[in-house]
Structure formats: C-alpha cells, structure tokens
Backbone bond lengths (Angstrom), bond angles and torsions (degrees), N, CA, C in turn:
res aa  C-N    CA-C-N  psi(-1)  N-CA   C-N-CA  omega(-1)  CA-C   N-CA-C  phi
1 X - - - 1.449 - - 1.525 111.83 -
2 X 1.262 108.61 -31.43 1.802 116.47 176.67 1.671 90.27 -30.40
3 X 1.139 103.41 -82.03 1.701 117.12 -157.21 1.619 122.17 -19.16
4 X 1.643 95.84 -25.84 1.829 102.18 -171.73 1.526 107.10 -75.90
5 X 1.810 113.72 -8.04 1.243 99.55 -149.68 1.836 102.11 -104.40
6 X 1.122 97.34 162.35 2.050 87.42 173.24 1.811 111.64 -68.00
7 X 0.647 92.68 128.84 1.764 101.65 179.89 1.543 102.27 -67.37
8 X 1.285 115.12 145.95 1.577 134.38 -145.28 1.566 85.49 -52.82
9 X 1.659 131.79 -51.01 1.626 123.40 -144.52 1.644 101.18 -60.43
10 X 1.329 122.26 -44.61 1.249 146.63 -158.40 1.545 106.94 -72.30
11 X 1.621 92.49 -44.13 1.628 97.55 168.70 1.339 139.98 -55.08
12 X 1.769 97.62 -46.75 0.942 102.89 -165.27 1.842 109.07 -88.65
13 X 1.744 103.48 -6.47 1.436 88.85 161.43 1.664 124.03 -98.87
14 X 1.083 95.91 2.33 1.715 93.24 173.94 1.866 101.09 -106.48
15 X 1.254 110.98 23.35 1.086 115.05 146.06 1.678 120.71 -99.95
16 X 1.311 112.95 -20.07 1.742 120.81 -177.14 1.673 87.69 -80.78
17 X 1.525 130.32 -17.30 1.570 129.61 -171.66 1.563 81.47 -83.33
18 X 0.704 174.05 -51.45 1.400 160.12 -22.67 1.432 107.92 -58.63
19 X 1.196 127.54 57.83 1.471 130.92 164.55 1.698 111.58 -77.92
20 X 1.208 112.55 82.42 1.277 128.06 155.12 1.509 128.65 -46.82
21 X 1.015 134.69 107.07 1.852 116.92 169.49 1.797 114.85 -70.14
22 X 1.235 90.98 140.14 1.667 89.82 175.65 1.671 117.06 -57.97
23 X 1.664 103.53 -39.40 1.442 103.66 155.10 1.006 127.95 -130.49
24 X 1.304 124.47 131.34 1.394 122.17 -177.85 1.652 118.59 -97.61
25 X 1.693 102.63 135.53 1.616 88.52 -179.04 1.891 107.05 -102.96
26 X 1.423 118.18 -5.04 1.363 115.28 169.19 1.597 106.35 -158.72
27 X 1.434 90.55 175.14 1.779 98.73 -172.62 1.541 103.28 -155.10
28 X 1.325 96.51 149.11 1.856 101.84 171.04 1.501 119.91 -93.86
29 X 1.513 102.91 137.93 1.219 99.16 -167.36 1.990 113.58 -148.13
30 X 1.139 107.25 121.61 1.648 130.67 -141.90 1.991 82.63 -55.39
31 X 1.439 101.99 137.33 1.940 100.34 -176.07 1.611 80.36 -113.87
32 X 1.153 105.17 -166.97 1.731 112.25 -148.49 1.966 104.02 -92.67
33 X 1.525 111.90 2.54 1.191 117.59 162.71 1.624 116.53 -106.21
34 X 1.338 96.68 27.33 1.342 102.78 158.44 1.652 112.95 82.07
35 X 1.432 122.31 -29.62 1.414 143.13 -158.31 1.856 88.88 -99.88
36 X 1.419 90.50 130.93 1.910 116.96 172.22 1.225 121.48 -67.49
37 X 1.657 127.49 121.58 1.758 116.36 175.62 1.538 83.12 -152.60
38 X 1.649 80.23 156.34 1.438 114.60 179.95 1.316 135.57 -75.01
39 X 1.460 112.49 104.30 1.546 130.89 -168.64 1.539 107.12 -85.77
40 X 1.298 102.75 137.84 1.722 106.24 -169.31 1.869 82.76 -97.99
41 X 1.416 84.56 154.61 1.358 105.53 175.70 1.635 144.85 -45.55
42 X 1.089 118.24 -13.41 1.757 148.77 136.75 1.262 79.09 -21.45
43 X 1.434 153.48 -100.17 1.476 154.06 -106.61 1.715 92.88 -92.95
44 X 1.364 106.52 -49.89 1.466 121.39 -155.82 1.547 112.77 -42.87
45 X 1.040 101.01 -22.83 1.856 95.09 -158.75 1.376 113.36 -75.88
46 X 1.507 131.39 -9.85 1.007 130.11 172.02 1.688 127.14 -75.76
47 X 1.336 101.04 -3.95 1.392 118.27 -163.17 1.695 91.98 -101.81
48 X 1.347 92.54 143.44 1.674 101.43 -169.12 1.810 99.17 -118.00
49 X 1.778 102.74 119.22 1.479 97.91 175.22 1.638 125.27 -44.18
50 X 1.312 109.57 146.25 1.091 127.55 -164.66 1.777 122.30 54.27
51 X 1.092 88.88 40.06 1.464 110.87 176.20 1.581 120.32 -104.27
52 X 1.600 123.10 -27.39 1.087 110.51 -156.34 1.409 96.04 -126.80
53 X 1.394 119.16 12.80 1.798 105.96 157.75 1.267 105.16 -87.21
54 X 1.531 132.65 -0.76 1.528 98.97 -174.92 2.023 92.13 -111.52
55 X 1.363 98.97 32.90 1.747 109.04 174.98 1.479 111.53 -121.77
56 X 0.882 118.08 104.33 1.501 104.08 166.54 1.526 119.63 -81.05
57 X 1.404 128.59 38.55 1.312 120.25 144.67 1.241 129.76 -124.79
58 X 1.387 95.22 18.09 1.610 107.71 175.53 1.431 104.52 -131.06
59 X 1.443 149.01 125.62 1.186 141.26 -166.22 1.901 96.12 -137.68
60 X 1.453 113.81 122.22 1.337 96.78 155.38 1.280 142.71 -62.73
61 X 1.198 126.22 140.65 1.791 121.79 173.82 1.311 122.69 -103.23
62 X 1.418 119.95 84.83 1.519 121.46 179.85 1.726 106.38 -49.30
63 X 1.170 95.62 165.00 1.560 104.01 176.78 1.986 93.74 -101.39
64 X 0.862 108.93 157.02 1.482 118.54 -176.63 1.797 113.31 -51.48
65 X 0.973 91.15 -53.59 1.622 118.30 158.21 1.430 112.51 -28.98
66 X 1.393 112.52 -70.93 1.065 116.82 177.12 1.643 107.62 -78.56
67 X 0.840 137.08 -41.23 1.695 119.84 -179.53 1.378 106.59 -51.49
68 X 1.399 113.16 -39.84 2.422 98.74 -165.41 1.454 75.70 -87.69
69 X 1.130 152.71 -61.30 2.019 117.36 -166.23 1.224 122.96 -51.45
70 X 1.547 105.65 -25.82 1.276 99.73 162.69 1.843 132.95 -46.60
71 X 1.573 87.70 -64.30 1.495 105.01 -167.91 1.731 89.21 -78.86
72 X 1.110 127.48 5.55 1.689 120.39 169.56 1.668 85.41 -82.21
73 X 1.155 105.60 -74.39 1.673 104.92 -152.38 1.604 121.56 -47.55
74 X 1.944 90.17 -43.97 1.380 98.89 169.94 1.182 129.33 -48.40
75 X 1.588 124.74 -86.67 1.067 167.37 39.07 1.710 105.48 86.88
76 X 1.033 123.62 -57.01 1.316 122.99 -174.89 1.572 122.57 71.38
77 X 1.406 115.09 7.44 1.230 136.65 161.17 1.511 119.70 -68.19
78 X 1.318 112.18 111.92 1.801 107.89 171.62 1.681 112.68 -111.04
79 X 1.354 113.99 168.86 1.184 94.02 -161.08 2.382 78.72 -123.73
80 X 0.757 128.29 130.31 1.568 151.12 -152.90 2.062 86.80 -121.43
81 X 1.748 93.39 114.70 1.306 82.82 170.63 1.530 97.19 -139.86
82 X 0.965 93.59 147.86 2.317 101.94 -163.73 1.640 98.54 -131.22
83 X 1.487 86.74 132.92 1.477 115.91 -160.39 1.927 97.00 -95.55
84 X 1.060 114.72 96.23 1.764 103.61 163.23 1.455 129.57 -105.89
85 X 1.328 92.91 132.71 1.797 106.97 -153.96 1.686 100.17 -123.51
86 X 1.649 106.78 167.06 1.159 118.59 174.93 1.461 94.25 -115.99
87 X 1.899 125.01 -173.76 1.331 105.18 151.96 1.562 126.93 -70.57
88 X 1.072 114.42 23.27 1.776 88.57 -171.35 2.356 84.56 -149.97
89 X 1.158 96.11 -4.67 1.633 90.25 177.60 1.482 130.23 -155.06
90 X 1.253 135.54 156.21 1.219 131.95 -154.94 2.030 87.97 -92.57
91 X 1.484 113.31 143.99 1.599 106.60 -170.30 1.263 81.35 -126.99
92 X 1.018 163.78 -30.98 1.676 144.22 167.31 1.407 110.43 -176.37
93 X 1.025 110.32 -159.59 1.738 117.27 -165.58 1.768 96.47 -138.68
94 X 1.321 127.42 144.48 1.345 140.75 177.52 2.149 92.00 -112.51
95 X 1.331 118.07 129.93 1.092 113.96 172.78 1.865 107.09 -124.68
96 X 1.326 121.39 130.57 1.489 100.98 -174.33 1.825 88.95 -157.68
97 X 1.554 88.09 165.49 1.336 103.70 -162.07 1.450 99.98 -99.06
98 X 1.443 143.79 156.30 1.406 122.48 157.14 1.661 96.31 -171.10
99 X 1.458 105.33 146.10 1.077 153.40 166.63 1.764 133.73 -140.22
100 X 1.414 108.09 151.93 1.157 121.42 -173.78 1.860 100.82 -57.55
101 X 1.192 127.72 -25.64 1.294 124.29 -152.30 1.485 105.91 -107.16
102 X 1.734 126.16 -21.09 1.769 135.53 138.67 1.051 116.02 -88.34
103 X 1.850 120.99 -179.54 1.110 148.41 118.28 1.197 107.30 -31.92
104 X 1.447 124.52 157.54 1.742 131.97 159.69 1.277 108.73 -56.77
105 X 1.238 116.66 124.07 1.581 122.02 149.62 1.406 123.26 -70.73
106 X 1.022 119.76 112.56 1.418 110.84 165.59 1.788 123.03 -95.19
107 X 1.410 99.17 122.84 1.639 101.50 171.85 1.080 130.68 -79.00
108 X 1.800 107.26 120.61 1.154 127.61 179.84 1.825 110.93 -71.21
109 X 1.336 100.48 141.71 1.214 97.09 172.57 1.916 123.61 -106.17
110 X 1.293 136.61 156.83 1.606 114.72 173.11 1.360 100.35 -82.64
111 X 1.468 144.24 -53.02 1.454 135.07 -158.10 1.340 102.33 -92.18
112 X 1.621 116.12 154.67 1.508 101.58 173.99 1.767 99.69 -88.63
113 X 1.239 117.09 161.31 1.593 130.91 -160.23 1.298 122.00 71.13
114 X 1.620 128.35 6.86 1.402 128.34 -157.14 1.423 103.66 -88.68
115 X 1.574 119.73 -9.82 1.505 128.86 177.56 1.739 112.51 -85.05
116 X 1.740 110.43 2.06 1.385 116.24 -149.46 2.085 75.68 -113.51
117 X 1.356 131.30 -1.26 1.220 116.78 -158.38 1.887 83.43 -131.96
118 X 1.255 105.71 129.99 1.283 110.25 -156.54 1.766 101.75 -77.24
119 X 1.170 118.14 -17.39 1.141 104.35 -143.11 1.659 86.47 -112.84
120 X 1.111 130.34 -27.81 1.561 147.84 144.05 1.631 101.32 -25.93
121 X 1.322 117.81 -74.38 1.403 137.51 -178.81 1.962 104.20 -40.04
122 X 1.158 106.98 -67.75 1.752 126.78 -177.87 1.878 91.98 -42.63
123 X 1.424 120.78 -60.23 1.352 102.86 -149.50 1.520 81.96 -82.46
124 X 1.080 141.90 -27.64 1.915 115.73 -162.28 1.879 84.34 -78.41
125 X 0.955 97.00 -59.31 1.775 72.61 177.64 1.440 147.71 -36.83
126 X 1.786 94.22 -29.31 1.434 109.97 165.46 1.301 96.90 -73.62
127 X 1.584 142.41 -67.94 1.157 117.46 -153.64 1.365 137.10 -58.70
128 X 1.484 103.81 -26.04 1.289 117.15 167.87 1.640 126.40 -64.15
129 X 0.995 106.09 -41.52 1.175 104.69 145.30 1.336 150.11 -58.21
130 X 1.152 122.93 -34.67 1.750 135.17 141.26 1.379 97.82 -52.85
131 X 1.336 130.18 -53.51 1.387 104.17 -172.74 1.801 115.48 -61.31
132 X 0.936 110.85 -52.40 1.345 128.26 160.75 1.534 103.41 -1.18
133 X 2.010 105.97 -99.65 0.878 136.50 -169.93 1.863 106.09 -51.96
134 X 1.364 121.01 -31.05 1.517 111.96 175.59 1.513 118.36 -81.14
135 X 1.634 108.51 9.01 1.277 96.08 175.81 1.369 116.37 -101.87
C-alpha cells in the first residue's frame, strides 16, 4: 500500500503548498533517529487538518490521487498521459502538464524507460508541478 502514497520529499512540500486532503489515510512522522516513515492511519486521527504543515514532525501523506485533484481543482493544472502502442505492444508513454494559463509541458524524464514505471512517472509529475506552483 506504501506505493499509493507521495513519498515524504513531495509531501512535505505540498505540505509548505498547504494542500491538505480532506481525508487522510497516512502521514510521516520523525522516529527517534531523526529520519521520516510512513504511519498508517491507526495513529492519524489525533491530528487535526491543517495542523501539521506548520509542524515539522508530523507531515501529511496524500495518496497520489489526491495530490493531481488537488492541483486540478486548485491549480487548474491536469496532468494528460498518452499511451503509444503498436498492435501487439505498449511503445511508450507521452506525460504532459496542461492548463488554460500554459502551453503543454511535457515531462522529461532522466533514465530512458523511467515513464514505463508508474510510480517513477507520478513523482516527476509531482515535481513539476511543485515547481510550477512555487513560481
């Protein structure tokens, strides 16, 4: 289940966005070597929304899901992902950013195939988007 969630870096800046989820199913939370991991929701309920961006030892963890509706609803940014195929095989993925207010972004990737691993794909999309939104 880890996998659905934004990984702490992503978190903890679309927590400085203050993008809150209405519900949260986990959160990161600092263990006694100082280093952030992901607490399933059992713990969560004591934590009161919009409580834990102005904490740095409690960080919410959107589910991926919830981060692009976010920056849809917010933001008005969607993230457009195009499937290119042959008949008999999948030939790559097109990933791009778009809104009424740019051109399409298209996301670059560093490895070649890194758009073919879903979860690879989710965070460059998140970042670009944080980059986006911090400018």
């Amino acid at each position: 289940m880890e996998k659905g969630f934004v990984p702490y870096k992503q978190a903890f800046a679309l927590n400085k966005l203050e993008m809150l989820p209405d519900i949260s199913y986990g959160y990161y939370s600092k263990n006694t070597s100082g280093k952030y991991k992901l607490d399933d929701i059992t713990y969560f309920q004591s934590i009161e929304p919009g409580e834990p961006h102005k904490n740095d030892t409690v960080i919410h963890a959107p589910l991926y899901q919830q981060a692009f509706e976010w920056f849809e609803k917010e933001h008005n940014i969607f993230v457009d992902r195009t499937t290119h195929t042959s008949v008999n095989e999948v030939l790559g993925f097109d990933y791009k950013l778009k809104s009424w207010r740019f051109p399409p972004i298209t996301i670059e990737f560093e490895e070649p195939y890194d758009e073919f691993d879903r979860e690879k794909a989710n965070i460059a999309c998140l970042n670009k988007l944080i980059e986006i939104i911090k400018k």
